[in-house]
C-alpha distance (Angstrom), angle and dihedral (degrees) to the residues before:
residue distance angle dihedral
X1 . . .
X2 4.19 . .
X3 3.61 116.8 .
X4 3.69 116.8 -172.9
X5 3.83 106.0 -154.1
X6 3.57 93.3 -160.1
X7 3.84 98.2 54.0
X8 3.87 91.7 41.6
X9 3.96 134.1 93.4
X10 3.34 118.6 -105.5
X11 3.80 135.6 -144.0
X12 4.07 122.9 -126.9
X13 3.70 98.9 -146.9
X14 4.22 122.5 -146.6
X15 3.72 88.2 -87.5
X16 4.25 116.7 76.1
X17 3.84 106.2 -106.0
X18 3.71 107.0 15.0
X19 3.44 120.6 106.9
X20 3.57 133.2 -172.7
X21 4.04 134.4 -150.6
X22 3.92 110.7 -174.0
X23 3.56 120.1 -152.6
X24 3.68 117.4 177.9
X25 3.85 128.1 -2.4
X26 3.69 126.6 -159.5
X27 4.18 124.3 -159.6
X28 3.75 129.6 -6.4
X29 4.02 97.3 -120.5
X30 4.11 108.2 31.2
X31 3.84 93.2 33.7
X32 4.37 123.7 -151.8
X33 3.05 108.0 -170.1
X34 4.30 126.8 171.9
X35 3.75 114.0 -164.9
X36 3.71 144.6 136.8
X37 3.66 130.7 -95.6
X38 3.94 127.0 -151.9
X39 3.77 111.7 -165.9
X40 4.41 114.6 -166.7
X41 3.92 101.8 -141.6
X42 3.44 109.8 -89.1
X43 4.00 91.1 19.3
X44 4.23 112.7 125.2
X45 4.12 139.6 -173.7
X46 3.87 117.8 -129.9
X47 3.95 112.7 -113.6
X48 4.05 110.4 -54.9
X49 3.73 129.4 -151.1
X50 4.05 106.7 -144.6
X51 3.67 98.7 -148.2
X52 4.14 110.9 -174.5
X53 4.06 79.9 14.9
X54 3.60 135.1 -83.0
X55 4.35 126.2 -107.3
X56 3.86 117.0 -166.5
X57 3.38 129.6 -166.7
X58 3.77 117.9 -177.7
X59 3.48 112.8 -147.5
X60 3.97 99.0 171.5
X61 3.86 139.9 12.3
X62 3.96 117.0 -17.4
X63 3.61 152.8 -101.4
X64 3.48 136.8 -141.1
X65 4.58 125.4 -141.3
X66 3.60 130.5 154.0
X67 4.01 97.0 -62.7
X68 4.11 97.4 61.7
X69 3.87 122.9 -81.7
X70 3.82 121.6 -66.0
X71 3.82 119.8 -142.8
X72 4.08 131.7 -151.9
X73 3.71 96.8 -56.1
X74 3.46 108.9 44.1
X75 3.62 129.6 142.3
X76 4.00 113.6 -167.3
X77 3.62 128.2 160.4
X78 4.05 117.5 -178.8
X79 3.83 116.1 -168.3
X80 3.72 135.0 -120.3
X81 3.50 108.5 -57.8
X82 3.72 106.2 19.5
X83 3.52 123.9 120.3
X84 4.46 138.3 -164.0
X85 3.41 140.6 165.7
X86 3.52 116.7 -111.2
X87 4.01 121.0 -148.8
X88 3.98 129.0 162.4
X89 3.84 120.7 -160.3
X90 3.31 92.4 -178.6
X91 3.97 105.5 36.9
X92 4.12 113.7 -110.1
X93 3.84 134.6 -168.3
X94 3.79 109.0 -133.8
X95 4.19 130.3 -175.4
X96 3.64 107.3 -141.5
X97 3.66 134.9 -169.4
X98 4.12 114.6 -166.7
X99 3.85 124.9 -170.7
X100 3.88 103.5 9.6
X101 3.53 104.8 114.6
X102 3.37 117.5 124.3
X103 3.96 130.2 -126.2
X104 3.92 100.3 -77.9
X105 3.56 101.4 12.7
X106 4.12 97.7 122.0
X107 3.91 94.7 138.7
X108 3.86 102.2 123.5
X109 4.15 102.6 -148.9
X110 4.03 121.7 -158.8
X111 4.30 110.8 -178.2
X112 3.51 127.8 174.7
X113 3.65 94.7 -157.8
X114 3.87 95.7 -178.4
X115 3.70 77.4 74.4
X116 3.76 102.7 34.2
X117 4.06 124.7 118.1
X118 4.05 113.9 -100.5
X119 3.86 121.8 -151.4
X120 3.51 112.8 -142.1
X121 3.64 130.5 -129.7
X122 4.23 116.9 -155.6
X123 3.99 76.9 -141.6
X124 3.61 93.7 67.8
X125 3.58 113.0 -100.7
X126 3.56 130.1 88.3
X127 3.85 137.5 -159.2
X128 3.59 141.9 -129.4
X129 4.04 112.3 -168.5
X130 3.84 109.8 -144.2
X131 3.89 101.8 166.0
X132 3.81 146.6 -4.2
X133 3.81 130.7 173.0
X134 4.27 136.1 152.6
X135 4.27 79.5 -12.6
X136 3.64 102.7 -45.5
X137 3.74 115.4 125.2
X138 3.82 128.6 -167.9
X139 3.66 118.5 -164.2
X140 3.73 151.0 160.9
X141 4.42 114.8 -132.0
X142 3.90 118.1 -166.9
X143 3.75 110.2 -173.4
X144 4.05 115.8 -162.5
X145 3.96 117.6 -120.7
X146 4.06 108.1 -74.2
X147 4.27 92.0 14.1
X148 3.63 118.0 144.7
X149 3.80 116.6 -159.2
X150 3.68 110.6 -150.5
X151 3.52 115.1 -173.4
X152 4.26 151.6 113.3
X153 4.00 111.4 -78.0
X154 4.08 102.8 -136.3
X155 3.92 124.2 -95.1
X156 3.52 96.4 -117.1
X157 3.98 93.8 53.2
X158 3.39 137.2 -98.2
X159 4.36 132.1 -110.4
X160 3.93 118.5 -160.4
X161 3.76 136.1 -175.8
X162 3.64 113.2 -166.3
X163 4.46 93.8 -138.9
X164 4.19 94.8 178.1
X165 3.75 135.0 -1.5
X166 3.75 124.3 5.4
X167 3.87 139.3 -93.2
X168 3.69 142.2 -167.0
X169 4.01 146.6 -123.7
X170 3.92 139.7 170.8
X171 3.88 81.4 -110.5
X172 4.18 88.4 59.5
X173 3.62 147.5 -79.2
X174 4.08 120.9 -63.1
X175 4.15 117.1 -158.7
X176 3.40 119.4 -155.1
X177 4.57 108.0 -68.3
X178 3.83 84.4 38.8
X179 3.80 117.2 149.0
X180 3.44 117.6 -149.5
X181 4.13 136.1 -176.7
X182 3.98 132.7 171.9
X183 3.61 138.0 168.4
X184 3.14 94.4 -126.9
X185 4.48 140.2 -160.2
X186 4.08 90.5 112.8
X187 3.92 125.0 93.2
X188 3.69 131.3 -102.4
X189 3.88 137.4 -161.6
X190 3.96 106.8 -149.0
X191 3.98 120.2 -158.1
X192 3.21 126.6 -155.9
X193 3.86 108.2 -172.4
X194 3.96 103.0 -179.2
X195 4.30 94.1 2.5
X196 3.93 130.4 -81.8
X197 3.35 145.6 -155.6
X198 4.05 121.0 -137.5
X199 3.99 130.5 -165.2
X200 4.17 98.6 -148.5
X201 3.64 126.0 -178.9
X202 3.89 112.9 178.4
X203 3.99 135.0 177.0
X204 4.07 91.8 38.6
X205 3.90 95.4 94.4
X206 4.14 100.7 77.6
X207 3.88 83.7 26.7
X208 3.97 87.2 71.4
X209 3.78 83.0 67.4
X210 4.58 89.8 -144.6
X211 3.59 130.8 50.6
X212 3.35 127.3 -78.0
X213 4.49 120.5 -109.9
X214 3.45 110.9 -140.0
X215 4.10 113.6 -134.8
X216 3.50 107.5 180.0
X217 4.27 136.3 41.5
């Protein structure tokens, strides 16, 4: 599936100046869901519960809760059970992933990856390891102007968030906001025209244990 955020409908949510755009849902009782959140400056949610855990990425702006506020950049995951506040003065865009945590996976995680350590690739790419647990991996990817990334997507699937600049596939071409998810266990050649930076979480797809509903086109 390719979702292009920009060309899709949103959802106003109960609370003035949030909007939603849903991208996959798992299960009918103990939902996963993965969507997008718009915030309006100065727009908040009421106190949430993150049942099955919460992971944030965000992608633009900031908001503020009880831990401290958490600029463009920002990788947070909160556990199963904990709860905050969210509030942006200043509006943000935020990728969020709710009720995925895995049995035993109680580690809350707070990066600012603006200022997080890259490993370098003589390929041209680098990485910047956010999260790994029971064979899921969270991580950023910045390929250099003109790199091609040749490699084997993993088994158990592959998510992607296009975060700056834009790449390219034989399955299409992703601009920057671009949502992507395989199935993974076949090869890919990445482009990277004029350089990008890529939000990839891999391993989590067969982890889910049922298959994934599709909410938005």
């Amino acid at each position: 599936m390719i979702i292009f955020p920009d060309a899709a409908t949103w959802t106003p949510s109960p609370q003035k100046g949030v909007e939603w755009l849903n991208l996959e849902l798992f299960g009918e009782e103990s939902v996963r869901t993965t969507y997008f959140a718009r915030f309006a400056p100065g727009a908040s949610l009421p106190r949430r519960v993150h049942d099955g855990g919460e992971e944030i990425f965000v992608m633009e702006g900031g908001f503020e809760d009880e831990s401290g506020f958490h600029g463009e950049g920002a990788y947070l995951r909160d556990p199963d059970g904990s709860t905050h506040t969210p509030t942006s003065a200043q509006g943000c865009l935020l990728f969020v992933k709710l009720g995925y945590f895995l049995p035993g996976d109680e580690e809350r995680v707070a990066i600012e990856t603006a200022c997080g350590e890259w490993r370098k690739a003589p390929e041209g790419f680098a990485i910047q390891p956010l999260h790994h647990f029971a064979g899921v991996t969270t991580f950023l990817v910045r390929l250099d102007p003109g790199a091609v990334l040749n490699r084997m997507i993993h088994p158990q699937g592959e998510e992607a968030v296009v975060l700056a600049g834009s790449c390219q596939d034989d399955g299409g071409n992703y601009a920057r906001r671009s949502w992507i998810r395989d199935p993974g266990g076949h090869p890919q050649s990445l482009i990277s025209p004029g350089g990008c930076m890529l939000y990839v979480k891999t391993g989590h797809l067969a982890a889910a244990g049922e298959a994934a509903r599709p909410t938005a086109g």
